[in-house]
C-alpha positions as CSV (number, residue, x, y, z in Angstrom):
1,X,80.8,135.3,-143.0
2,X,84.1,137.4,-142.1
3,X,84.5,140.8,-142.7
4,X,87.0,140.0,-145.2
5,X,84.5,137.3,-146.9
6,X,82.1,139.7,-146.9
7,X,84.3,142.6,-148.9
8,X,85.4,139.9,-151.4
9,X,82.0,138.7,-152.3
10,X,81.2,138.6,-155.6
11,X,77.6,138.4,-157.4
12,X,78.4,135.1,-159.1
13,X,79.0,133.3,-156.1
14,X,75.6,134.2,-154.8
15,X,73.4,131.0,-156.0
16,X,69.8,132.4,-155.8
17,X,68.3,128.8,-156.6
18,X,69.6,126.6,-154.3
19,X,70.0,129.7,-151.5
20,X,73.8,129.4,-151.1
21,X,76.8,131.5,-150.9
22,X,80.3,130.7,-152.1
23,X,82.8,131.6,-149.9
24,X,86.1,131.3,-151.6
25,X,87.8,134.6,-151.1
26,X,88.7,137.0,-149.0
27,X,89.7,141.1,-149.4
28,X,93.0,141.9,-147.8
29,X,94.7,145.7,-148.5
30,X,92.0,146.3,-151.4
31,X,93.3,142.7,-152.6
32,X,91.7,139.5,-153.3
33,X,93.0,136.7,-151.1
34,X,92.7,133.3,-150.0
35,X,90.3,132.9,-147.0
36,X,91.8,132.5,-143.4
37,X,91.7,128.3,-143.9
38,X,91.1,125.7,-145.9
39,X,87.3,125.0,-144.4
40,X,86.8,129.0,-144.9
41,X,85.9,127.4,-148.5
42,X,82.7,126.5,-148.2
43,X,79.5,126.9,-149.2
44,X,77.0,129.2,-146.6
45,X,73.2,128.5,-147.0
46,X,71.5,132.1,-147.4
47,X,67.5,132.2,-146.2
48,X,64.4,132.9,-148.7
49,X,64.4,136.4,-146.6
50,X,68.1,137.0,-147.3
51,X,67.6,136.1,-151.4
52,X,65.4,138.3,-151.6
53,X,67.2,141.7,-150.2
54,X,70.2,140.5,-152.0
55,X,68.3,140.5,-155.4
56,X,66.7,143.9,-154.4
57,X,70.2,145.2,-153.4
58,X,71.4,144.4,-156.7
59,X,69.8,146.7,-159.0
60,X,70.6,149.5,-156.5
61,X,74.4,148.1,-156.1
62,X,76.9,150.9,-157.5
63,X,78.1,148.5,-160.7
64,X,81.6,147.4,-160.0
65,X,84.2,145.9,-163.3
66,X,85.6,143.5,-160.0
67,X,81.5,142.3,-159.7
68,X,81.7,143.2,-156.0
69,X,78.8,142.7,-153.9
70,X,79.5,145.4,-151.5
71,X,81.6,148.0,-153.2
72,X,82.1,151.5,-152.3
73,X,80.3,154.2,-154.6
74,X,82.9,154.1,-157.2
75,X,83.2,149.8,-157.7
76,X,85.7,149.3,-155.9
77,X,86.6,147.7,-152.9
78,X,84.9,148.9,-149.5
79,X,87.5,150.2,-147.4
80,X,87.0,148.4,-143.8
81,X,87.0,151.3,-141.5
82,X,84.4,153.1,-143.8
83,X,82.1,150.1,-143.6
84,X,82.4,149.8,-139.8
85,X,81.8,153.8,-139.0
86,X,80.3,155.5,-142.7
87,X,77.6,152.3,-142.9
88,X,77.2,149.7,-140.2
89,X,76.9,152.1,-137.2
90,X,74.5,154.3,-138.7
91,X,72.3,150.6,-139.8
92,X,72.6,149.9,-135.9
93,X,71.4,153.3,-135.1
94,X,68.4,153.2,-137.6
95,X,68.2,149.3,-136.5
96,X,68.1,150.6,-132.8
97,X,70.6,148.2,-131.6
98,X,73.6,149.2,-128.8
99,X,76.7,149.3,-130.4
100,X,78.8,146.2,-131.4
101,X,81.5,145.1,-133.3
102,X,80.9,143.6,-136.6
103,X,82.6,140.5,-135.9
104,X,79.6,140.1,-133.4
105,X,77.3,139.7,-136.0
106,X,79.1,136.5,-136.5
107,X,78.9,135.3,-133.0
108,X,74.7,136.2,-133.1
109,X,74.3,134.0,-136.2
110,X,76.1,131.1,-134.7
111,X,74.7,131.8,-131.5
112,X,70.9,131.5,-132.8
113,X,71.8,128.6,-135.1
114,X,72.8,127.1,-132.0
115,X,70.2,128.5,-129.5
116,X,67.8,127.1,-131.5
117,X,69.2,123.5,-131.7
118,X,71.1,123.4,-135.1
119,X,73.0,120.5,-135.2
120,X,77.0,121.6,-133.8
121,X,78.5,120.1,-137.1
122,X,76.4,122.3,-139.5
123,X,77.2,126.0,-137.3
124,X,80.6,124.5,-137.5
125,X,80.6,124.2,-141.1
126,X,78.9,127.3,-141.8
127,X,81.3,129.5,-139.5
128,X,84.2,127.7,-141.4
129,X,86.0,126.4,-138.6
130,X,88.6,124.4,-139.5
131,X,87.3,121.9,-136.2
132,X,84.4,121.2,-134.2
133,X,86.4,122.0,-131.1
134,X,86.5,125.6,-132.1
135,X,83.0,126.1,-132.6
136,X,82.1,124.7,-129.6
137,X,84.8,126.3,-127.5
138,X,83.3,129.6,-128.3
139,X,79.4,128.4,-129.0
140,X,78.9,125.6,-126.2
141,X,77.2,127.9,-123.5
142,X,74.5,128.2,-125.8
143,X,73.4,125.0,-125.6
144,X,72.1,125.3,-122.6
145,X,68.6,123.3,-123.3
146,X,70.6,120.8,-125.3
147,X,72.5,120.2,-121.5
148,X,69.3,120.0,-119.5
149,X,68.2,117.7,-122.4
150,X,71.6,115.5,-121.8
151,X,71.2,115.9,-117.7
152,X,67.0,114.3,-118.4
153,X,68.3,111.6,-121.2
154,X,70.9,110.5,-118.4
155,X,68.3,110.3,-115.1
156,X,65.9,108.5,-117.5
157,X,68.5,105.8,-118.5
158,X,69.7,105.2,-114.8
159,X,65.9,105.5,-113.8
160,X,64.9,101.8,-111.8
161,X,61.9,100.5,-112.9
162,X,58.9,101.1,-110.4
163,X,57.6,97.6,-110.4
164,X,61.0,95.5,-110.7
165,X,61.5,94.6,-107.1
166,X,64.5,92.4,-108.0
167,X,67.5,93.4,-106.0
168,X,71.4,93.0,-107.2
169,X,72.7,89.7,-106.5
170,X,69.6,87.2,-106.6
């Protein structure tokens, strides 16, 4: 999910059951918004692992009269720059992880979807991209074993059979 997404999420789009977020909003100047597209509505599946800190992380959750998933300590809508220096440097510190942006938390998730042979279409849906292109534009060069795979399928195709000793034109 975006930053934005993220700051905007709410508790009852979380479906613990069937293990899916609702994406359907964004935070913009301490401001509900529209996400950044149409396909930024969708529906991101969240892992058994993920359920279960998010459950945990609700009864220590500061309560919030907006129902915010991540609010700041008085309910409210996180500030961005206190998210990115007050809380997610000093997780990557304790985490013991170089430093990186938080949009590249994005990029990792895609990347390992992808890495690990999720189907193109589903990281694209996930992500939100409003088109395949997009995802693979920015996702394609880790797909490296899905290329070898293509580079194999093609020599096996074009392979000549080892006992076929008919020759073109007889």
């Amino acid at each position: 999910m975006r930053q934005g997404e993220l700051l905007a999420l709410t508790w009852n789009k979380i479906n613990f059951i069937e293990g899916y977020i609702k994406v359907d909003k964004s935070c913009y100047k301490n401001q509900f918004c529209s996400p950044k597209t149409n396909t930024s509505n969708r529906k991101v599946n969240i892992p058994d692992e993920l359920i279960k800190v998010l459950k945990e992380w609700r009864l220590r959750c500061p309560h919030s009269e907006l129902n915010l998933v991540f609010p700041n300590e008085n309910g409210n809508f996180m500030d961005k720059h206190n998210l990115k220096k007050r809380k997610f440097k000093a997780v990557l510190r304790r985490a013991g992880v170089t430093e990186i942006r938080f949009h590249d938390l994005r990029h990792t998730y895609a990347s390992l979807l992808l890495a690990n042979n999720a189907h193109p279409k589903y990281a694209q849906t996930q992500l939100g991209h409003s088109s395949i292109k997009t995802t693979m534009d920015i996702y394609s060069h880790m797909m490296k074993e899905a290329h070898q795979n293509g580079i194999e399928t093609l020599n096996r195709i074009l392979e000549s059979p080892k006992d076929d000793k008919r020759k073109f034109g007889t």
